[in-house]
N, C-alpha and C positions, 0 to 999 in steps of 0.2 A: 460046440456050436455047429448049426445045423446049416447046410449049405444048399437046404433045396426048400427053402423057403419062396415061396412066389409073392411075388408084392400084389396089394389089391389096390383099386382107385383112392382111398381111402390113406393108402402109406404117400402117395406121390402126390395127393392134395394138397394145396397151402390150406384151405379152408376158408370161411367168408371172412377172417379180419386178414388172413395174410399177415400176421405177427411173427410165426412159425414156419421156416422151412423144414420143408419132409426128414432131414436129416436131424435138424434143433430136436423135433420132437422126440425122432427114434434115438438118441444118444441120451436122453433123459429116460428111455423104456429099457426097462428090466431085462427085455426080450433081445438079446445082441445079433439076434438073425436078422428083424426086421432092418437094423441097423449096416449092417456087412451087406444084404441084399440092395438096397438104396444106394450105395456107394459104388458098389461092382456097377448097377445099372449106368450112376452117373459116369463113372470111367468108361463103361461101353461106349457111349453115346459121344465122347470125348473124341475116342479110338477110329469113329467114323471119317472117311475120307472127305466128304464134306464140309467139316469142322475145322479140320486140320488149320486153314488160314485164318480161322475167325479169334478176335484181338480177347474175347472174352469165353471162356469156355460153355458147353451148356450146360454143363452137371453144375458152373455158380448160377447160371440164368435159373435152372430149374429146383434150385435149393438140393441139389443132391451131392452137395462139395462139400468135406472137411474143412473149407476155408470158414473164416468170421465172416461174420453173415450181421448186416446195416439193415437196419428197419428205414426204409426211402421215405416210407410214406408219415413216418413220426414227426413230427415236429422237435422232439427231446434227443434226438439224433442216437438213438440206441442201437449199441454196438453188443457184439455177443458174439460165441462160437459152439461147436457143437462139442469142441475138449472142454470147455468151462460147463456148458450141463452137463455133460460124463462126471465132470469131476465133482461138482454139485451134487449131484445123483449118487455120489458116492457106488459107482458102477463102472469098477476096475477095469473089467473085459471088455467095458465099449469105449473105454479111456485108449485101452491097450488098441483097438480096431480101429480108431479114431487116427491114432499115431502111424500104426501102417498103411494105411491110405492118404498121409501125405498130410496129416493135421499138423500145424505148427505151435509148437512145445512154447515156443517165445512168446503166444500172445497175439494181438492182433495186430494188423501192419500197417505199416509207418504212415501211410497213404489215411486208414482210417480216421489216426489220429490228428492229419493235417487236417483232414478236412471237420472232425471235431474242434482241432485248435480255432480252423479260421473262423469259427462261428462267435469267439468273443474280442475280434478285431474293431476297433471302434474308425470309423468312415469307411468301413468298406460298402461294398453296393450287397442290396437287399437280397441277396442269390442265397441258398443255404446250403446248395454244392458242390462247394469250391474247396478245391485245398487253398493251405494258407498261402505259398505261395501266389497264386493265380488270386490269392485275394488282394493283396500287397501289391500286384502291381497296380492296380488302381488307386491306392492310400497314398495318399499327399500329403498328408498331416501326422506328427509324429502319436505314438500313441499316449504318452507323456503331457502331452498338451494339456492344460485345463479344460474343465467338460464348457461343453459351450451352453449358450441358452436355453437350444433346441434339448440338449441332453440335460440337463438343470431339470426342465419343465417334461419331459417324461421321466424321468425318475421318480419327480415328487407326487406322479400320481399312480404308482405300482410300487413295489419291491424288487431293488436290481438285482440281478444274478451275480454282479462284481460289485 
C-alpha cells in the first residue's frame, strides 16, 4: 500500500445525496490508499489543538472516522460502518486498515441501537432522535397496554411495522 496518495475534492465529498461518507465509500474501493489516506487525514484533523475539547470529533463530522456512520437525514434510520462494507466488499486489506485506525470489530454502539430501539416505542413524543432512554422518560403508559382508538384507526389504514 501506497502512502503518498493525495486525496482529491472528489475523496472528501459526501456528494449531493450525502448517503455516503468519504470513508463508507473508500472502504468499499479496491484501492486501500484512497482509504488509509482519508483516515490519516481525519486523525490529523482530530490531533489539532483546537479540537482537542470538542464532545464530538471532526474526522465523525466530516465522515473521515472508522466509526458507524447513521444516515440523519433517512427516515428508515440506517445504520452502517465502514468494516461492514470492507467486509461486504470482500476487501481484506481495508478490513485489516479499518481495524488499525480504531474500527470497532463488535459492531455498532450501544447508543445507535437506543436510539433505533426508541423509534418503535408506543406514546413516546414524535422526535426520531432520541435514545430510548430519553424516550421513556416521557412514556406514561405501559407498552403492554391495549392499542387504543387513535392506534386502532391508523393501523387500519397502512401496514404496521409491529
Amino acid at each position: 500500500m501506497s502512502d503518498d496518495y493525495t486525496l482529491t475534492p472528489a475523496d472528501l465529498d459526501w456528494g449531493r445525496t450525502q448517503t455516503h461518507s468519504p470513508v463508507m465509500r473508500a472502504a468499499s474501493n479496491p484501492n486501500p490508499a484512497i482509504l488509509c489516506a482519508l483516515l490519516k487525514h481525519g486523525k490529523a484533523l482530530d490531533l489539532l489543538p483546537q479540537n482537542a475539547q470538542r464532545a464530538r470529533k471532526p474526522s465523525e463530522d466530516l465522515g473521515l472516522s472508522p466509526s458507524p456512520w447513521q444516515d440523519m437525514d433517512s427516515s428508515s434510520l440506517h445504520f452502517d460502518s465502514p468494516l461492514l462494507a470492507a467486509i461486504r466488499a470482500d476487501l481484506a486489506e481495508n478490513v485489516a486498515i479499518l481495524l488499525q485506525y480504531g474500527a470497532d470489530p463488535n459492531g455498532l454502539d450501544l447508543q445507535m441501537f437506543s436510539i433505533y430501539s426508541a423509534q418503535f416505542l408506543r406514546f413516546r413524543k414524535a422526535t426520531s432522535r432520541i435514545t430510548r432512554a430519553e424516550a421513556l422518560k416521557d412514556v406514561h403508559e405501559s407498552q403492554t397496554s391495549p392499542l387504543t382508538p387513535l392506534e386502532l384507526e391508523s393501523r387500519s389504514k397502512t401496514r404496521s411495522l409491529f
